[in-house]
C-alpha positions, 0 to 999 in steps of 0.5 A: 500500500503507497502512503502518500502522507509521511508519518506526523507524531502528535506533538508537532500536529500543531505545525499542520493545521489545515493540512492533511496528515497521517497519525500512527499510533494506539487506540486511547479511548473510543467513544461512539455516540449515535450521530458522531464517532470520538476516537483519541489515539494516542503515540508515544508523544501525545493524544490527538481527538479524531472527530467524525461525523456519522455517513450511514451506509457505504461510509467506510470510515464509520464503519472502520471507526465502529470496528475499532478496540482499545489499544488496536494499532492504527493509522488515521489519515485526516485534515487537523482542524482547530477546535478550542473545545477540545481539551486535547490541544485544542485540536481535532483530526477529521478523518479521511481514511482508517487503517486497522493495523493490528486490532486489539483482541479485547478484554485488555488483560490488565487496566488501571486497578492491576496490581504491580506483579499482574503489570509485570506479567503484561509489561509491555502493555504497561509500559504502553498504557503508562506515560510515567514508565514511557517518561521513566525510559526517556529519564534513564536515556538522558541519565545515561548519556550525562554520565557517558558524556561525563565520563569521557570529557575526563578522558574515560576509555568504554569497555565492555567485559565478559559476563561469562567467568571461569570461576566464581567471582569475588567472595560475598555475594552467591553467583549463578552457575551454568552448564559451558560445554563440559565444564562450568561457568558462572555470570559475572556479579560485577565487572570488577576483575576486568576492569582491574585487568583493563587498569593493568593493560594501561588503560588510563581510566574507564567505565562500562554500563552493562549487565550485573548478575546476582544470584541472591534470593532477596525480595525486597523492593530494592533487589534484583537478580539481573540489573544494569550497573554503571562502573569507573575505574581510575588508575593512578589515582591519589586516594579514595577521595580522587573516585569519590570526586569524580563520582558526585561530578559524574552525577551532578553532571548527569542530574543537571542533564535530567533535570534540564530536558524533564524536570517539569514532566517528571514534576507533573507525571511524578510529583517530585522535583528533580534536585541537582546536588550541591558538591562536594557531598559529605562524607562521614566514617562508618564509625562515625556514623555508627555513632550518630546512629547509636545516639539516635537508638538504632542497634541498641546491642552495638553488634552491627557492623554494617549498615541495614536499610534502617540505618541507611534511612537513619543516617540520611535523616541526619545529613538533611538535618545537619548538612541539608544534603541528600546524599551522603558518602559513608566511608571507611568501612570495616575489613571483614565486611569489604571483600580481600582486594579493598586497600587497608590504610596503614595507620589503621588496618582493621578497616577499608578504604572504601565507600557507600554512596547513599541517596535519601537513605538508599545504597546506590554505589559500593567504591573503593580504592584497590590493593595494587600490591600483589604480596598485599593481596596474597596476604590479604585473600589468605587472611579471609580463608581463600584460595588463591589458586582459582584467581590467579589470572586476577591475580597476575595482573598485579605482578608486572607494574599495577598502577594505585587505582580505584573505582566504583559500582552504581545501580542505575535502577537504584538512581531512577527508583529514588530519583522518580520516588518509586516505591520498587526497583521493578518499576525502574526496570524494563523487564524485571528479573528476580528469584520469583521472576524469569518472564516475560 
């Protein structure tokens, strides 16, 4: 079939009033009353009204119009009129001919009471029906692209690592075993040791945006078994202060992108504010901050080493009071709770040169600076109980001029979940992974 009348999106019908278009898109809504015919389509930019007044016999557009269902595929060629009633723009397509491109099969499986996990199960009539998650992946576009183009105004080199390993990865969290032919393999929990080795192969300083696989049987609503992780790496580096420097950059940067091009829709559709960060963000020891804490009652036993999600929430609500800030660098961590190859400072060995960065309470990047010193590491890996015999293709590249170097691991969903003030990780994510979810 020859189109005459290339393709208009919704959001530039404006330009074309009085002349005679061609809209592609979804049924929104049908509303077919006894003299006229109200049909709003609807395309990833916005909603036009087509008005038809009613033939009677031989009038196919009736006839193509009173066929239609909700969320049919359509392409509606008309004439744009202005119409000030419409609430729509103002404006109203009278249609010339209706092109059914895929009827919609009804009842539609879900509508506007389905609860999350019945959304999940048809996400991509979700996504579709949603502007919020249609709005959430123009977000995360932007977010990306802020802190690529970041990264490589400071001279960042991209990478892309295997997410297939020989051996399980570092020690801590579980990783998820496969068949390899003969043998076993196991997906990668991080891109850690690659971009170790990239450091090693001279590679000044890099990142990579790509998939991360956990295999913890967490459900809670910050979880996931697949989810996509930004991670930097910086050799030559002075300190942990240099990778934290370079991430509240990195995120000011990207905010102030996100907040530029969808502020004001993230305000209407979500009803937060988009606040770009003063720098530098505070930062304050994890004994510090188990201190502030044990002040405001949490871990009354004094036996937690590590921060839960109430202490998270704790520490942040003390920041805002005191620093007026939400986010917060909390560093230092203790050894035992840092995996073997986090550098140990000297002058105080029982803890790590390490970071949680937290936003409004919530985990969304683990950084450090790394043990470059192979005698160190070996030291190290031994004191933890590990064996060091599966890791030594890691291990080597520490043994021929290893530069000091650093770098972090943030959780892009994580950033949109408290950026869009979403209430679970899967609504950040396009297809949801976890210990209950392997479809769609």
């Amino acid at each position: 079939m020859i189109h005459t009348t290339s393709r208009v999106l919704v959001s530039d019908l404006r330009e074309h009033v009085g002349q005679a278009v061609s809209v592609s898109g979804w049924v929104n809504t049908l509303h077919l009353q006894g003299k006229m015919q109200f049909v709003v389509v609807r395309d990833h930019t916005g909603m036009v009204q087509v008005t038809h007044r009613r033939g009677g016999e031989g009038d196919a557009v009736e006839a193509a119009l009173e066929d239609l269902t909700s969320e049919s595929a359509v392409r509606i060629t008309g004439r744009v009129v202005d119409n000030p009633i419409v609430k729509l723009g103002g404006l109203e397509i009278l249609p010339e001919s209706v092109e059914v491109l895929n009827r919609a099969e009804t009842p539609l499986p879900i509508d506007d009471r389905t609860g999350l996990e019945g959304r999940l199960d048809w996400r991509f009539l979700d996504v579709r029906r949603r502007p919020q998650a249609q709005l959430l992946f123009a977000v995360q576009t932007t977010l990306e692209q802020g802190m690529r183009e970041y990264a490589y105004l400071q001279g960042c080199t991209e990478m892309h690592t295997p997410k297939l390993m020989g051996t399980a990865s570092e020690s801590g969290a579980e990783v998820f075993e496969l068949g390899y032919f003969d043998r076993s393999a196991y997906l990668a929990q991080s891109p850690q040791f690659f971009k170790q080795m990239a450091i090693a192969a001279g590679i000044d300083r890099l990142f990579e945006i790509g998939p991360v696989f956990r295999a913890e049987p967490s459900f809670t609503s910050r979880h996931a078994t697949e989810f996509t992780g930004v991670d930097v790496e910086l050799a030559w580096i002075n300190g942990f202060e240099d990778v934290m420097a370079f991430e509240e950059q990195m995120l000011t940067h990207a905010l102030s992108k996100v907040a530029d091009a969808h502020g004001e829709a993230i305000r209407e559709t979500f009803g937060v504010d988009v606040a770009v960060p003063t720098t530098p963000f505070p930062r304050i020891t994890m004994a510090e901050t188990q201190k502030i804490l044990r002040a405001r009652g949490w871990d009354p036993e004094g036996v937690k080493e590590d921060l839960d999600p109430e202490g998270e929430r704790e520490i942040a609500a003390h920041v805002r009071e005191e620093f007026g800030h939400e986010w917060v660098f909390v560093t230092h961590y203790p050894k035992n709770i840092r995996p073997f190859y986090h550098m140990r400072p000297e002058d105080e060995p029982g803890v790590t040169l390490s970071f949680d960065l937290l936003w409004k309470g919530l985990e969304v990047t683990t950084g450090a600076q790394r043990e470059h010193r192979y005698d160190v590491l070996l030291k190290q890996a031994a004191e933890k109980g590990m064996s060091t015999e599966p890791m030594q293709d890691y291990l080597n590249a520490f043994r021929y001029g290893c530069p000091p170097h650093g770098g972090l691991g943030m959780g892009l969903g994580r950033v949109l979940m408290v950026m869009l003030g979403l209430d679970s990780i899967r609504e950040a994510t396009f297809l949801f992974r976890g210990p209950n979810r392997l479809t769609p």
